[in-house]
N, C-alpha and C positions, 0 to 999 in steps of 0.2 A: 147931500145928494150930489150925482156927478152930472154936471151940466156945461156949457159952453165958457161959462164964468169958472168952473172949479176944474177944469180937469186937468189943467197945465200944474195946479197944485199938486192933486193926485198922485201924477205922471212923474213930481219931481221926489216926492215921499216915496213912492213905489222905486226910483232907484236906488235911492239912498238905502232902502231896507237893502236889494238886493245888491250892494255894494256892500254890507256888512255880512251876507249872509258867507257862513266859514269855505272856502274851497277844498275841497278832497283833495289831495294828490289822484291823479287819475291812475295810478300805478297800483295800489290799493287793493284787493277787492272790494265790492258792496261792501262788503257784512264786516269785514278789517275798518273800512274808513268810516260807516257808522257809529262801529262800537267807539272808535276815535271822539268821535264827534260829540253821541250821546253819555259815554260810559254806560251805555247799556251791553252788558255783553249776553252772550247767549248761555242760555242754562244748560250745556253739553254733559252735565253730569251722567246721564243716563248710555247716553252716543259712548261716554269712554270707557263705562266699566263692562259693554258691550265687546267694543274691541281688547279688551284686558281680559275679560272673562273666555273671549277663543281661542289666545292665545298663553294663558297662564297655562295649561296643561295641555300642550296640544298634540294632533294624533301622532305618534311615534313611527307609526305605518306612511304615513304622506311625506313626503317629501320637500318640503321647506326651503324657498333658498336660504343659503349658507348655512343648512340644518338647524336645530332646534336648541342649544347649549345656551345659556341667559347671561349672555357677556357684552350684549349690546347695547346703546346709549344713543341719546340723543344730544345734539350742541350744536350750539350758538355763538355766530362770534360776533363783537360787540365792538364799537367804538370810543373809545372815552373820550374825544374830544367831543359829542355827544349827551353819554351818558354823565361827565364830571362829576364823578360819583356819586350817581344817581345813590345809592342805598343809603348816606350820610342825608342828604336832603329829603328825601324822601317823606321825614317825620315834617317838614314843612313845606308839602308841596299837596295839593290837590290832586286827589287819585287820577281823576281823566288826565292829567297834567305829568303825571309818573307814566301811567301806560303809553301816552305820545310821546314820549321821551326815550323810554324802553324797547316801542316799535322803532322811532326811525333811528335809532344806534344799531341795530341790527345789521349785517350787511352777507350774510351768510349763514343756512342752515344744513347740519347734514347729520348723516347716521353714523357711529363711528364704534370700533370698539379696542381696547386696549389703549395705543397712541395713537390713532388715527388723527386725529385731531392736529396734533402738533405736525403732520406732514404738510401742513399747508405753511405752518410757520417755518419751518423747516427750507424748505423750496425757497421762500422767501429771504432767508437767513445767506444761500447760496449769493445773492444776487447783494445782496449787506455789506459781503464780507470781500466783494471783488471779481466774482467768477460772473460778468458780464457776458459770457459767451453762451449761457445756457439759453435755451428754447423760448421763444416768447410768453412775453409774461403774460398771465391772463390778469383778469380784473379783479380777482380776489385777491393774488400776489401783489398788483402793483397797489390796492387800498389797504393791505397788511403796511405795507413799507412807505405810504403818505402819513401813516399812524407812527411809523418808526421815526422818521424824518421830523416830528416834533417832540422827539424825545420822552415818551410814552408808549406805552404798549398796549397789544391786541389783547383783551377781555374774550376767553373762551370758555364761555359757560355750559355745562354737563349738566341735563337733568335727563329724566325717566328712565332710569338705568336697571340694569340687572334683568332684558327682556331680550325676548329671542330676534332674532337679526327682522325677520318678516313684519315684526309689532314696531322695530323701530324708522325701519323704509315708511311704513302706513302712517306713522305720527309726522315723521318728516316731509313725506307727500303734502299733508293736511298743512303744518305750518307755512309750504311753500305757497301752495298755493293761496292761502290767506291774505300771504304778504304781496302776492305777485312777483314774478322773475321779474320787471321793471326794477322793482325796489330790491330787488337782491345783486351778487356776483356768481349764483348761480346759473349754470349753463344750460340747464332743463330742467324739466317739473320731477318731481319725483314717483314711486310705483306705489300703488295700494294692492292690498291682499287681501283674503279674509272677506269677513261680512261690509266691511267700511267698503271696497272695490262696487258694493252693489247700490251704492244710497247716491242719491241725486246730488252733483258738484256742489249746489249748495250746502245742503249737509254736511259736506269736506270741508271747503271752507269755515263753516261756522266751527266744527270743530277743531276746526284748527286755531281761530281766536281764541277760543277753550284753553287751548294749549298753549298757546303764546303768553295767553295771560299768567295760567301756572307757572308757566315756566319766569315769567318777570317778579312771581312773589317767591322761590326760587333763590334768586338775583338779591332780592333784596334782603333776605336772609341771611345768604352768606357772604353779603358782601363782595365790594368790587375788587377784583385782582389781576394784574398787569401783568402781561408777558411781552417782554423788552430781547432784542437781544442777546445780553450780556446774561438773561435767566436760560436759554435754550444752550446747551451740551453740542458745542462742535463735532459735527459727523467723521 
C-alpha cells in the first residue's frame, strides 16, 4: 500500500519504468511509430485492393491526371549507411528490428515513371562532378551526396509498378504521410484520388504503414543495390 513510509519508493520505481518506457520519434505518425514499437501493423488488406480495384480498369471517359496508361511506379530512396544491408541480416534480426531499420533508412518517397527516379541522382551527380554554380541544393541532393562522400551509394527502391499515374500519387500520398515530412527530404505531402481521398487521415496513414511495410519485404527480396556515381551515365 501507498503511504507516507512507501511512496518515495513508489515514486522512485514509477520513474525508472518511465525512463525505460521506448521514445517515439515525434516526427512519426501514431500509427507509423506504434507499429514501430509494437510490430503490430495494421491489416490494410481490404483499404488496398479497394484502391487497386478502382483503379485497375478505370473510366476511360474521366479524365485522370497524367491519363490512364499503367507506366507508373512507386520508389523509395534508401540509405545504406542505415540499412548495411539490411536484406543479408535480416535472416538474423528480429522482424520489429528489420522494419525500424527499413523505416529510418528511408529519406524519400515519390511517384515516378520510366527514369524519374534517377533525376534526382542525376542533379546531384552535377554538383559531384564540379558544376558548383547550379541552383541551391535541396535536402534530398545534398543527403544523396553525404551518402556519396562515404564512398557508397543511394539504394532506390521501385515497388507497385505497372499502375496508372492517379493509384501511384494515392500510394505515395499514404506512405508520406505515414512517415511524416519531418522524417523525409520531401518538400510537401502528397495528392489522394479516388475513394482513398474520402477516408479519414487516419485510414491514409495506416495504409500507408500497409505499404511501407510491403514495400520493406520487397527490399528484402531483391536485395540491396547501390547506385554510386561511377554507375550513373554522364549527361
Amino acid at each position: 500500500p501507498i503511504n507516507k513510509t512507501t511512496r518515495l519508493i513508489y515514486m522512485q520505481q514509477l520513474c525508472r519504468l518511465q525512463h525505460k518506457q521506448p521514445k517515439h520519434n515525434p516526427g512519426y505518425s501514431p500509427e507509423l511509430a506504434a507499429s514501430m514499437h509494437t510490430f503490430q501493423l495494421p491489416d490494410c488488406r481490404a483499404h488496398e485492393l479497394a484502391l487497386c480495384q478502382q483503379f485497375d480498369q478505370p473510366d476511360q471517359n474521366r479524365k485522370w491526371r497524367e491519363g490512364v496508361i499503367k507506366s507508373s511506379f512507386n520508389y523509395l530512396l534508401l540509405d545504406p549507411r542505415v540499412t548495411t544491408n539490411l536484406p543479408s541480416r535480416s535472416v538474423s534480426m528480429h522482424p520489429a528490428e528489420c522494419f525500424q531499420t527499413f523505416i529510418k533508412a528511408i529519406f524519400y518517397v515519390g511517384k515516378g515513371k520510366r527514369s524519374r527516379p534517377y533525376s534526382h541522382l542525376y542533379e546531384a551527380l552535377e554538383y559531384y562532378r564540379g558544376d558548383r554554380t547550379s541552383k541551391k541544393l535541396c535536402s534530398k541532393v545534398q543527403h544523396i551526396l553525404q551518402v556519396w562522400a562515404t564512398g557508397q551509394g543511394v539504394i532506390s527502391l521501385h515497388c507497385f509498378q505497372n499502375v496508372i499515374p492517379v493509384e501511384a500519387y494515392t500510394r505515395e500520398a499514404c506512405m508520406v504521410d505515414a512517415m511524416g515530412l519531418k522524417m523525409l527530404t520531401n518538400k510537401k505531402r502528397g495528392d489522394y484520388y479516388g475513394v482513398v481521398a474520402t477516408w479519414p487521415m487516419k485510414q491514409r496513414r495506416e495504409l500507408g504503414v500497409h505499404l511501407l511495410y510491403r514495400a520493406m519485404l520487397i527490399f528484402l527480396a531483391e536485395g540491396e543495390r547501390q547506385l554510386r556515381p561511377a554507375d550513373l551515365r554522364a549527361a
